[in-house]
MITOR-912392 format. One record per residue: x, y, z of N, C-alpha, C, O in turn; residue in one letter. Coordinates in steps of 0.2 Angstrom, whole numbers, padded with zeros to 4 digits, always signed. Example, Ala and Ser with C-alpha at 12.3 -4.5 7.8 and 13.67 -1.06 7.14 Angstrom:
// MITOR-912392
+0066-0028+0039+0062-0022+0039+0066-0016+0039+0071-0017+0042A/+0064-0011+0035+0068-0005+0036+0064+0000+0039+0067+0006+0040S/
***
This chain:
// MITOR-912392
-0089-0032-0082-0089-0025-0084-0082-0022-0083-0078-0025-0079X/-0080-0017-0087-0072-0018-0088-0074-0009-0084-0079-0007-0082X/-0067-0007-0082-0067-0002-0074-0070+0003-0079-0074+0006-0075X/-0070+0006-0085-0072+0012-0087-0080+0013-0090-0082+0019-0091X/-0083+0008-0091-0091+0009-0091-0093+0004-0086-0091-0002-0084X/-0099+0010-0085-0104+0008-0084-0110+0013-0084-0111+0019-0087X/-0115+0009-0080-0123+0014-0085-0125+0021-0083-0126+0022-0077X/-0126+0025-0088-0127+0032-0087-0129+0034-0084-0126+0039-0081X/-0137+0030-0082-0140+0032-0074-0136+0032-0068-0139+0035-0063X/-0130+0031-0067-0126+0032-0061-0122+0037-0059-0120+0039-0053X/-0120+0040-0064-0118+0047-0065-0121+0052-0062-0127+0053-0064X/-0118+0056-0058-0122+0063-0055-0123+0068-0061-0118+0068-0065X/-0129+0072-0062-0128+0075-0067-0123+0082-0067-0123+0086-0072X/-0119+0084-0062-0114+0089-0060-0108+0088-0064-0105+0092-0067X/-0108+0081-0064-0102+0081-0069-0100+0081-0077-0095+0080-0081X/-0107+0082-0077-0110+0087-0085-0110+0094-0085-0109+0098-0090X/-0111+0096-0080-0111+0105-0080-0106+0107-0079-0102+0104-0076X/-0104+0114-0082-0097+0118-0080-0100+0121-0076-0106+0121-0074X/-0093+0125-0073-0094+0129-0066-0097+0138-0069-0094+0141-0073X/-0101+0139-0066-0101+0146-0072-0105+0151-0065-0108+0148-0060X/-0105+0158-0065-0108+0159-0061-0115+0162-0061-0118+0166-0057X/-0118+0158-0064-0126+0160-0066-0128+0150-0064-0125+0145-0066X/-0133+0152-0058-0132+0144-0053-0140+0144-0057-0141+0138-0057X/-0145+0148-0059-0152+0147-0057-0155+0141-0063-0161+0138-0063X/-0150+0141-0068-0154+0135-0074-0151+0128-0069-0154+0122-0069X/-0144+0129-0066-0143+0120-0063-0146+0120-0056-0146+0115-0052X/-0149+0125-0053-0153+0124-0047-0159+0121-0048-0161+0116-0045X/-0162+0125-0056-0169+0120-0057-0166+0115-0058-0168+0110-0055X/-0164+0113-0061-0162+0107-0065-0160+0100-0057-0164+0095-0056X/-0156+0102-0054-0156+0098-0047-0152+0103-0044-0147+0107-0046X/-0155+0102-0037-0154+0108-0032-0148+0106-0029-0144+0111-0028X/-0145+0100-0028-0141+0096-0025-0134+0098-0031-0130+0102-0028X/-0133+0096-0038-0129+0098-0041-0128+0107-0042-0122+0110-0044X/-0134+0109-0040-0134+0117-0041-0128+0121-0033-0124+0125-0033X/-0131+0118-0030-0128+0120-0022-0120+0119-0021-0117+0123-0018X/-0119+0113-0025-0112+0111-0027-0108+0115-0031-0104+0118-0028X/-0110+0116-0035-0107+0119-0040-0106+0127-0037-0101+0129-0039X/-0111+0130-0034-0109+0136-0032-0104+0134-0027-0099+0137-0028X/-0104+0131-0022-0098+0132-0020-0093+0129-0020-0089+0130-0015X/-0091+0124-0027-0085+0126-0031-0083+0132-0031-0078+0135-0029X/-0090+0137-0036-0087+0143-0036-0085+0146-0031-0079+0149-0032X/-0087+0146-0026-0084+0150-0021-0077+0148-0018-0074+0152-0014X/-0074+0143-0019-0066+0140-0017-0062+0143-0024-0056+0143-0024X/-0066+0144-0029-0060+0147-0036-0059+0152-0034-0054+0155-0035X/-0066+0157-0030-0066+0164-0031-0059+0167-0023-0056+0172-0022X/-0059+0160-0019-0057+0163-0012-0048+0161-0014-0044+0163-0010X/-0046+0156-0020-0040+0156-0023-0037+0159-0028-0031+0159-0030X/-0044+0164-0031-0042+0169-0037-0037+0174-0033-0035+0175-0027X/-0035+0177-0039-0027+0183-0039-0030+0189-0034-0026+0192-0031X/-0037+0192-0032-0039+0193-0030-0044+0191-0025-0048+0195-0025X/-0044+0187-0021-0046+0179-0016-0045+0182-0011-0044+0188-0010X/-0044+0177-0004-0041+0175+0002-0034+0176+0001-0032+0173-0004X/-0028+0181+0005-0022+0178+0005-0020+0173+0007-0015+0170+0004X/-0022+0170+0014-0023+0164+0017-0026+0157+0010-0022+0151+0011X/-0030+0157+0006-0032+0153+0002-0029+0151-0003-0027+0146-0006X/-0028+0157-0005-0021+0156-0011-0014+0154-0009-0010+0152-0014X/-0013+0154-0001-0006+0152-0002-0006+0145+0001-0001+0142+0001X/-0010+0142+0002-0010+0135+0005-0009+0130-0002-0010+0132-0008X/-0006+0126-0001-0004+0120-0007-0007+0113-0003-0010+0112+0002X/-0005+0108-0007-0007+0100-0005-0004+0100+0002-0007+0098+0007X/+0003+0102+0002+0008+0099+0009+0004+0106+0014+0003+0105+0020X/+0003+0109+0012+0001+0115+0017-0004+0113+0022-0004+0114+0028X/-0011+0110+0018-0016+0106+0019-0017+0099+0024-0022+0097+0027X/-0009+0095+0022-0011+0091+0026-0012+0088+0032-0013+0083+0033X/-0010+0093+0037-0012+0095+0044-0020+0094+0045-0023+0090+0048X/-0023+0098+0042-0030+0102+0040-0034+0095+0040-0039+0094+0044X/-0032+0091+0035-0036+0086+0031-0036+0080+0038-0041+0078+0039X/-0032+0078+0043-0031+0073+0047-0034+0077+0052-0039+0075+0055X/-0033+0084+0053-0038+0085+0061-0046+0085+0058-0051+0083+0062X/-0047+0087+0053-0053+0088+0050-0058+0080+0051-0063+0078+0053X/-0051+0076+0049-0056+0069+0050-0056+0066+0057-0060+0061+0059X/-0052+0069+0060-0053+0067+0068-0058+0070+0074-0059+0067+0079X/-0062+0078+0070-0064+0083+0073-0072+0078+0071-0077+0076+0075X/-0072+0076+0063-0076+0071+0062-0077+0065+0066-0083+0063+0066X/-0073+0063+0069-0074+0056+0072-0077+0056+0079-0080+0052+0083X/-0075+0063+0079-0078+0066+0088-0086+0068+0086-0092+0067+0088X/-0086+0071+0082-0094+0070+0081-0098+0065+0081-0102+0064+0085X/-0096+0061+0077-0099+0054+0076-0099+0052+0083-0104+0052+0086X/-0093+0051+0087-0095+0050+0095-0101+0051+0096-0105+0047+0097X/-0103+0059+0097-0104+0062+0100-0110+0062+0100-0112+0067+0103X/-0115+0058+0094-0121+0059+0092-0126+0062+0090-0131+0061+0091X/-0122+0068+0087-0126+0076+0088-0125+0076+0080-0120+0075+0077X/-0130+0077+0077-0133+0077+0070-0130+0083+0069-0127+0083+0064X/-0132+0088+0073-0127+0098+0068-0122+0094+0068-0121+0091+0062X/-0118+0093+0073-0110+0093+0074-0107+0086+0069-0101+0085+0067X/-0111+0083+0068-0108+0078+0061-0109+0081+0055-0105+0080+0051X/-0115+0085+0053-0113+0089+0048-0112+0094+0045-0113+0097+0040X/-0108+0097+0052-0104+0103+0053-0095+0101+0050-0092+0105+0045X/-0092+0095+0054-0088+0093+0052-0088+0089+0046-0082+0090+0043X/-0092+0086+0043-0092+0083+0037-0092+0092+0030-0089+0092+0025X/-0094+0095+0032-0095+0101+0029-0088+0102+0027-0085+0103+0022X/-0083+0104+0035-0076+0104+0034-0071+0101+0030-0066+0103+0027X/-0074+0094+0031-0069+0088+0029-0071+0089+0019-0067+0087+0014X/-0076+0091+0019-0078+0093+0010-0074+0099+0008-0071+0100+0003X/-0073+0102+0014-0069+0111+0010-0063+0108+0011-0059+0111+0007X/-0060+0102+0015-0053+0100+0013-0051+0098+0005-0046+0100+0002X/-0058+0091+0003-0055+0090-0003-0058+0095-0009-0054+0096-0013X/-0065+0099-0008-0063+0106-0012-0057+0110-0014-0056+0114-0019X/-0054+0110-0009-0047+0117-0009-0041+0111-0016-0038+0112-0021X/-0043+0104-0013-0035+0100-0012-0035+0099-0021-0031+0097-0024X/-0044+0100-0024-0046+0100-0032-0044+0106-0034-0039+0105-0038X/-0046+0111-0033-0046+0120-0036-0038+0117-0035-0036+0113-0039X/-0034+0118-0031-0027+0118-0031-0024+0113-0037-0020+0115-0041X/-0027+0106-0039-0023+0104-0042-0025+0105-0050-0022+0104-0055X/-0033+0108-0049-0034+0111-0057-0031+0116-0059-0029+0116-0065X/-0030+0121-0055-0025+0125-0056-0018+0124-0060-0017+0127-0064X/-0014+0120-0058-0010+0116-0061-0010+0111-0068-0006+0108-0071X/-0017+0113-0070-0019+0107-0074-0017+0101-0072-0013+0098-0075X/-0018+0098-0067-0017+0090-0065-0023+0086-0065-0024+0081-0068X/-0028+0089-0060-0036+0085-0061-0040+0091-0059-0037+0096-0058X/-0044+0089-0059-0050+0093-0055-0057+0089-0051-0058+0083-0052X/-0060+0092-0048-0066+0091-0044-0071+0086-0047-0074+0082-0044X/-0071+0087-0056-0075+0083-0060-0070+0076-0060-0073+0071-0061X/-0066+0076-0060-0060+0067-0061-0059+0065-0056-0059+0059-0056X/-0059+0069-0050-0061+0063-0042-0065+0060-0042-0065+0054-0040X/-0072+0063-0043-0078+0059-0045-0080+0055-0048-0085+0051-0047X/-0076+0055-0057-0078+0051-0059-0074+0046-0059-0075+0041-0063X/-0068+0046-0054-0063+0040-0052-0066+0037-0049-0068+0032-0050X/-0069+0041-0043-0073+0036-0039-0077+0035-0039-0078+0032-0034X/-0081+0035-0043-0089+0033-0046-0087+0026-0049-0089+0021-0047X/-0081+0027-0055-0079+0022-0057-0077+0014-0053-0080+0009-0054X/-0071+0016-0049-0069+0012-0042-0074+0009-0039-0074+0004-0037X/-0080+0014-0039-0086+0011-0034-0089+0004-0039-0090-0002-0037X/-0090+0006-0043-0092+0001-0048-0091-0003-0050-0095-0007-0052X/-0083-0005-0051-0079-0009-0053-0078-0014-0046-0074-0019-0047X/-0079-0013-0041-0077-0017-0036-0083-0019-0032-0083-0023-0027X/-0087-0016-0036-0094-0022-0033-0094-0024-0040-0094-0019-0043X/-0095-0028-0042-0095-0032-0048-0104-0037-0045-0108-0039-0049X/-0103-0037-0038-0111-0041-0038-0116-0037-0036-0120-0040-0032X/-0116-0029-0038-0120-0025-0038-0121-0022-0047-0127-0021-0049X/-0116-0020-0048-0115-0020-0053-0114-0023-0060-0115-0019-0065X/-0113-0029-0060-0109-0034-0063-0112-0041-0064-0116-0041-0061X/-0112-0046-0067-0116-0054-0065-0113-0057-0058-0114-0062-0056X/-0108-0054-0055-0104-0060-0050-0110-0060-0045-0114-0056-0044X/-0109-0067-0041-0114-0067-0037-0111-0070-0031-0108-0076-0031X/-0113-0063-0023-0109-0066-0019-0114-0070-0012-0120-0071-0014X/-0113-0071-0008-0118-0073-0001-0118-0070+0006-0123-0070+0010X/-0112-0067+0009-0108-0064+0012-0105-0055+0013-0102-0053+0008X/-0105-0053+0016-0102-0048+0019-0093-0049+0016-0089-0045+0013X/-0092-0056+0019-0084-0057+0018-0083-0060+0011-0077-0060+0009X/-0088-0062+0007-0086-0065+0003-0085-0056-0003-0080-0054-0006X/-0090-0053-0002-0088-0046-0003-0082-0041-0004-0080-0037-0009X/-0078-0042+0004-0074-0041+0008-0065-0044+0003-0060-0042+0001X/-0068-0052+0003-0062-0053-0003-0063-0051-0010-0058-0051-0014X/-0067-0051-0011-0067-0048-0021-0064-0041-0019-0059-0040-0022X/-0066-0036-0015-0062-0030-0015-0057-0030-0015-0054-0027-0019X/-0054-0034-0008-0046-0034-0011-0043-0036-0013-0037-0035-0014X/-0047-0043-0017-0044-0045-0022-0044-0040-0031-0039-0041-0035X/-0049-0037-0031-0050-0031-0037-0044-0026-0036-0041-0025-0041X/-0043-0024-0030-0038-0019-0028-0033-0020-0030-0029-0016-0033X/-0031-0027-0027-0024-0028-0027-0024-0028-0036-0020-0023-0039X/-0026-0031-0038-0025-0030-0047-0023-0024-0050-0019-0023-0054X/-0030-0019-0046-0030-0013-0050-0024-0009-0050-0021-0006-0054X/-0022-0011-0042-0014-0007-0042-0008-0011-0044-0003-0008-0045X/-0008-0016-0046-0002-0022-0048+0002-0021-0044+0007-0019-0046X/-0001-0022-0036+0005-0020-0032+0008-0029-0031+0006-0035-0033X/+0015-0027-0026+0019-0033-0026+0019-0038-0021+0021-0044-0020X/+0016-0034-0015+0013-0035-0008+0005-0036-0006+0001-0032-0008X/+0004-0038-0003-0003-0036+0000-0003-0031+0004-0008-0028+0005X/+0002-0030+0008+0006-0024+0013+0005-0017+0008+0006-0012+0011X/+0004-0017+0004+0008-0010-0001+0002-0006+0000-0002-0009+0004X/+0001+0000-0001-0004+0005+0000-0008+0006+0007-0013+0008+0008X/-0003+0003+0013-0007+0005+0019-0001+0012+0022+0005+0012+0024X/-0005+0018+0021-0001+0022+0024+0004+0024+0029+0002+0024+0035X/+0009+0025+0028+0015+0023+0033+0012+0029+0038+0014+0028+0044X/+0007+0034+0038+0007+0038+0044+0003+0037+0047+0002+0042+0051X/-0001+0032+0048-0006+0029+0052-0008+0030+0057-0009+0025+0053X/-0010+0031+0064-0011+0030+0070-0005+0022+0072-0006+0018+0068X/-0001+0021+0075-0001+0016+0076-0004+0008+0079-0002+0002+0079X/-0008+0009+0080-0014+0005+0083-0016+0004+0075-0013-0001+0072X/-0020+0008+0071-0024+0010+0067-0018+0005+0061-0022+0001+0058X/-0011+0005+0060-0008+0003+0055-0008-0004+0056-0008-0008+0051X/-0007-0006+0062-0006-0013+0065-0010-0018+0064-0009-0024+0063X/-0017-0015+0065-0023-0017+0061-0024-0019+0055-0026-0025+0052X/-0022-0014+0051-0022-0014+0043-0018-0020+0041-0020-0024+0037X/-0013-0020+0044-0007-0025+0040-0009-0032+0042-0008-0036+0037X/-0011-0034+0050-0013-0039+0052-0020-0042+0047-0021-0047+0044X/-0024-0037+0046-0028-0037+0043-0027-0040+0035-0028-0046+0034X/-0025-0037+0032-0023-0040+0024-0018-0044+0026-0015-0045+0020X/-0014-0048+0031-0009-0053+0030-0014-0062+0032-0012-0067+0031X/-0020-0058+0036-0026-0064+0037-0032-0065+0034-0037-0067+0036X/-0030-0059+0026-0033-0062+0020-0030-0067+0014-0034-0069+0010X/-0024-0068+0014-0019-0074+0012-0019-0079+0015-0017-0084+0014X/-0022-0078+0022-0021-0086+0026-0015-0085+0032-0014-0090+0035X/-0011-0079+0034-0007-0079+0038-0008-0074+0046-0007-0069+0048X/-0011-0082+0048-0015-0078+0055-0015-0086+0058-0012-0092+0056X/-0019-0083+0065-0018-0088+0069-0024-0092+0070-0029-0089+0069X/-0027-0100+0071-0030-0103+0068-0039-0101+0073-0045-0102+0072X/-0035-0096+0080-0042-0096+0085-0037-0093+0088-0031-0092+0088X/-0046-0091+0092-0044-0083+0097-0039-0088+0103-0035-0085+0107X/-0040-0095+0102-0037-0098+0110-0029-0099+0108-0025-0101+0112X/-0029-0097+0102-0019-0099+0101-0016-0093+0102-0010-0092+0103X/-0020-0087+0100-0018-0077+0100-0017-0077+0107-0013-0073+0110X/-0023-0082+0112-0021-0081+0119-0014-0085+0120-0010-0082+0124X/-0012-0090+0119-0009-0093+0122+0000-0090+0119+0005-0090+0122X/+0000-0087+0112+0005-0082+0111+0006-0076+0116+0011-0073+0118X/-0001-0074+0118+0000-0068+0123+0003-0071+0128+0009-0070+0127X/+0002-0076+0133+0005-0078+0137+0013-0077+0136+0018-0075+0140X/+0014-0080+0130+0024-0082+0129+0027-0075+0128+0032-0074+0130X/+0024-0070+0124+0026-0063+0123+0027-0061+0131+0032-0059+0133X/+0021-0061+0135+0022-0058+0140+0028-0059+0145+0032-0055+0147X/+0029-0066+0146+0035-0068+0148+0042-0067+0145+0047-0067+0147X/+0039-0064+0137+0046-0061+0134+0046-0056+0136+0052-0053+0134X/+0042-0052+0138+0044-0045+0141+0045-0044+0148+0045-0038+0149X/+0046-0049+0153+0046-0050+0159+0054-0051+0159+0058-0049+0162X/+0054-0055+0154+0064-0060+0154+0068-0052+0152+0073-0050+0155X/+0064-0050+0146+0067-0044+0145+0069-0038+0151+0074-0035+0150X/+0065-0037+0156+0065-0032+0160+0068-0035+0164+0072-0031+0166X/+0069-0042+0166+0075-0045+0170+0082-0042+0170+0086-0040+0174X/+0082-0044+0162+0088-0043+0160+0092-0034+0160+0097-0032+0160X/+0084-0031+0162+0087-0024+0164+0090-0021+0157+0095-0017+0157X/+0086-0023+0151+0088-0019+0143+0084-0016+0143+0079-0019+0144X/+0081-0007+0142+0077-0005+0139+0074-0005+0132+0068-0004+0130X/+0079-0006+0130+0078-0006+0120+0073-0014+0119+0068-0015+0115X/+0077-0020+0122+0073-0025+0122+0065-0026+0126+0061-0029+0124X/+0066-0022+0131+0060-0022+0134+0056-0021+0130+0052-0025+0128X/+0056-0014+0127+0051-0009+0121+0050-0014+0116+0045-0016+0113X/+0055-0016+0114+0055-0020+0106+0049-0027+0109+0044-0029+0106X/+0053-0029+0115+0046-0035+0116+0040-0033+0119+0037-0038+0119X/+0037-0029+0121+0033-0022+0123+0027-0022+0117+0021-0022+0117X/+0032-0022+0111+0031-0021+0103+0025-0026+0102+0019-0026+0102X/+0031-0031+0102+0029-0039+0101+0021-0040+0104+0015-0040+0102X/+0023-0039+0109+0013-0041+0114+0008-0035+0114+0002-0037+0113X/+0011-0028+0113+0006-0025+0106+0002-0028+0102-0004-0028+0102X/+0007-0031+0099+0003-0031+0092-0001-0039+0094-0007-0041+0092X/+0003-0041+0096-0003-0049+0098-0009-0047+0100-0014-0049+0097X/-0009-0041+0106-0015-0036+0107-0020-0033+0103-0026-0031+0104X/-0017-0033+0098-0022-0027+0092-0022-0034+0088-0025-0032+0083X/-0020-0039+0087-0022-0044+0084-0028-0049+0087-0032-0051+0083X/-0029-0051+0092-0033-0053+0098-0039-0048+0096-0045-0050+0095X/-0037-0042+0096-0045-0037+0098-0048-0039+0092-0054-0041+0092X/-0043-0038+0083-0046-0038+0078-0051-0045+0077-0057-0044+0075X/-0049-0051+0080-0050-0058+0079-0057-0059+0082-0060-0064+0081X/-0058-0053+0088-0065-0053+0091-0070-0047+0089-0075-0044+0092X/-0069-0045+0082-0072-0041+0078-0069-0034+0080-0067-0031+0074X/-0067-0030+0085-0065-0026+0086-0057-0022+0081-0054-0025+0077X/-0058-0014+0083-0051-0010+0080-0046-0008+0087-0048-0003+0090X/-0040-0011+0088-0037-0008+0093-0038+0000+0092-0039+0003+0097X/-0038+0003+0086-0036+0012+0087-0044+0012+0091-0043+0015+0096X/-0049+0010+0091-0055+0012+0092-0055+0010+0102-0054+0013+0107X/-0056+0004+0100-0054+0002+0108-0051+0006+0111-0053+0007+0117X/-0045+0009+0109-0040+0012+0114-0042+0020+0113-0039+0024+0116X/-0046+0022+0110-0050+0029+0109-0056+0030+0114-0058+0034+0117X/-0057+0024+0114-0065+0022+0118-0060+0023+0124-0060+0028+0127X/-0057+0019+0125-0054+0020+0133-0049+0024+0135-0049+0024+0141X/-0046+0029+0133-0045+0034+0135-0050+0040+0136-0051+0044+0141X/-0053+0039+0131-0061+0043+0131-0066+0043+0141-0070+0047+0144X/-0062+0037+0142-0066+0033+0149-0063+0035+0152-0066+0039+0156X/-0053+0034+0153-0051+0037+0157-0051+0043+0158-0051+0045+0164X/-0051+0048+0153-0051+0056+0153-0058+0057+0159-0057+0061+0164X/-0064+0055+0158-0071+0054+0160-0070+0052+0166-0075+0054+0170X/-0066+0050+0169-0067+0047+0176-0060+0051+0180-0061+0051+0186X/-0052+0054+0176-0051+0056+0178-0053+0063+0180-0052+0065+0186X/-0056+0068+0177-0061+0074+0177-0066+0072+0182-0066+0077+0186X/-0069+0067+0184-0075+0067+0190-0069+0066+0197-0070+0069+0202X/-0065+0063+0195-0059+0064+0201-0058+0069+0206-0058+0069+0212X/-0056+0073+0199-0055+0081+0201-0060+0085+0204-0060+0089+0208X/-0065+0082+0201-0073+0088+0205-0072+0086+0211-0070+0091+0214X/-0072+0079+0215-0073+0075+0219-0067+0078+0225-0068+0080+0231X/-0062+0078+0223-0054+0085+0226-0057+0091+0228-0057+0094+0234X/-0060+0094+0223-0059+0099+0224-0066+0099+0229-0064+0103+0234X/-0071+0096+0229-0076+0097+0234-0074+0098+0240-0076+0101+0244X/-0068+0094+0241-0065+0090+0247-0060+0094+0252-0057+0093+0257X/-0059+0099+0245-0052+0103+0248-0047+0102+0247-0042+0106+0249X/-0045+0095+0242-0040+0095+0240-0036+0094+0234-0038+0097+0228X/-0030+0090+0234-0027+0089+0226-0026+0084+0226-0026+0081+0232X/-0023+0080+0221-0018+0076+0219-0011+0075+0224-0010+0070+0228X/-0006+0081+0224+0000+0080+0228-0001+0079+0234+0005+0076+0236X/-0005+0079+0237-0009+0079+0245-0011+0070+0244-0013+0068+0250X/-0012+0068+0242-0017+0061+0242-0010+0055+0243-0004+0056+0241X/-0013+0049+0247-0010+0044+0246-0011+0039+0242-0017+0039+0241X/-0009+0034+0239-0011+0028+0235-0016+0025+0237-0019+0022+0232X/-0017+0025+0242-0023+0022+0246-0030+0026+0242-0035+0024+0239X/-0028+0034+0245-0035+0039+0245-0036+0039+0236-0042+0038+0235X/-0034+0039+0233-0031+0041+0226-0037+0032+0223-0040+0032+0218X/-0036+0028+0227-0040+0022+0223-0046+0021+0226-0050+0018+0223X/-0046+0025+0233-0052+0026+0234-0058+0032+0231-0064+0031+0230X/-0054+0036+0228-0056+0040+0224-0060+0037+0217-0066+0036+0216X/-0055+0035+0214-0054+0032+0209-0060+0028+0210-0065+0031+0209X/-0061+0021+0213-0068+0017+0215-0074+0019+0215-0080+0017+0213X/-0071+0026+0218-0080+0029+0220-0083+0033+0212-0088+0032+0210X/-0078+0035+0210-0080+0037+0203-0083+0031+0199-0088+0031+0196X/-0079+0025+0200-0080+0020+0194-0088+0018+0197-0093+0017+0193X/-0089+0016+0202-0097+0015+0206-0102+0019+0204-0108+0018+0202X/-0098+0025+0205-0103+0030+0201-0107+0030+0194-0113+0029+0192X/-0101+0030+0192-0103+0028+0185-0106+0023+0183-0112+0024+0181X/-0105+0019+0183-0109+0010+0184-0116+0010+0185-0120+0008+0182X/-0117+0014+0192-0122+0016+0194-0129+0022+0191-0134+0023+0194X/
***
């Protein structure tokens, strides 16, 4: 199936209707396309010449602060497994790409109806064995037609190419390891990722000998990344791991504090000793 058809039934019927301010013939019609569609209207009306000041003056670069806390305010929901509050933020993260469409229609560049029908398209063209006669058995087998489709459709020159340089670093490290052990350039088992951890370690040991900080950091780097490669190799994402675990530390330094102040005291006041006793009794607790 070639990227530009496919069957009509898959088309939302939204992106057949104009946007117009009389909602009640596209609400009967589907209440879903109808609900949409008004509030498009309502992001043209809050960028109209008589609008929000605030809404008309934002652009793409304005926004993209907006668009990354949005998806992270998301991810804390999802944590957080409270059904409002995931689609409270999912709500947000829609008025980011609402604005970022109204903005570039305005311009005549796209609009709201070509994002969708790109990715409708995209969606289609990269299941080929849902869509298509290919026939797969696997998750992974899945996994490689997609970036093998990708790679084409972008005719990039790397497999590296399109992974965003602003990434989380954790989150980037993954990505790249990631598509560099879809070509075959990884290591052959978790027990050889172990046995490089070992030698990196000692290269940052020799490093710190030597009393260089640039070298230390640079090999610091290096067992990083064997780390976020290790975690990836036992299914895991470093960025999440280490989200999950400060999430813990934050969680147990806070019960710390309760447990101080019960006591009369603080932090500057404590010895290393009291300080792990502390620390212990939290961690028991919680176990517990």
């Amino acid at each position: 199936m070639e990227l530009g058809e496919y069957p009509r039934h898959v088309r939302c019927t939204f992106l057949e209707l104009p946007v117009s301010k009389d909602y009640s013939a596209d609400m009967q019609k589907d209440d879903t396309c109808g609900e949409l569609l008004e509030f498009l209207e309502i992001i043209r009306r809050l960028r109209a010449p008589d609008g929000c000041p605030w809404d008309r003056e934002q652009t793409h670069e304005s926004l993209k602060s907006y668009v990354i806390e949005e998806a992270y305010e998301l991810v804390d929901a999802i944590d957080s497994g409270d059904d409002e509050q995931i689609k409270e933020e999912l709500g947000d993260v829609f008025l980011q790409i609402a604005l970022h469409c109204q903005i570039a229609s305005e311009r005549d560049a796209f609009s709201f109806k070509d994002v969708v029908d790109g990715i409708s398209r995209k969606m289609i063209y990269r299941h080929p064995h849902v869509f298509g006669e290919v026939t797969v058995s696997s998750a992974k087998e899945v996994e490689a037609n997609w970036s093998r489709l990708k790679q084409a459709e972008r005719k990039t020159s790397s497999v590296l190419d399109g992974i965003p340089k602003d990434l989380p670093g954790l989150l980037r490290a993954h990505r790249m390891s990631e598509r560099a052990s879809k070509v075959g350039f990884d290591w052959p088992d978790v027990k050889s990722i172990f046995k490089k951890f070992e030698e990196e370690l000692e290269e940052v040991k020799e490093a710190y000998r030597h009393g260089s900080v640039k070298e230390v950091q640079e090999e610091l780097g290096d067992l990083l990344f064997v780390i976020v490669n290790l975690i990836r190799r036992l299914g895991g994402n470093a960025e999440e791991v280490m989200r999950q675990t400060t999430m813990k530390f934050s969680r147990r330094f806070r019960e710390m504090e309760k447990i101080l102040s019960a006591r009369h005291r603080s932090f500057p006041e404590l010895g290393i000793d009291e300080m792990d006793e502390v620390w212990e009794t939290v961690k028991k607790k919680e176990r517990a």
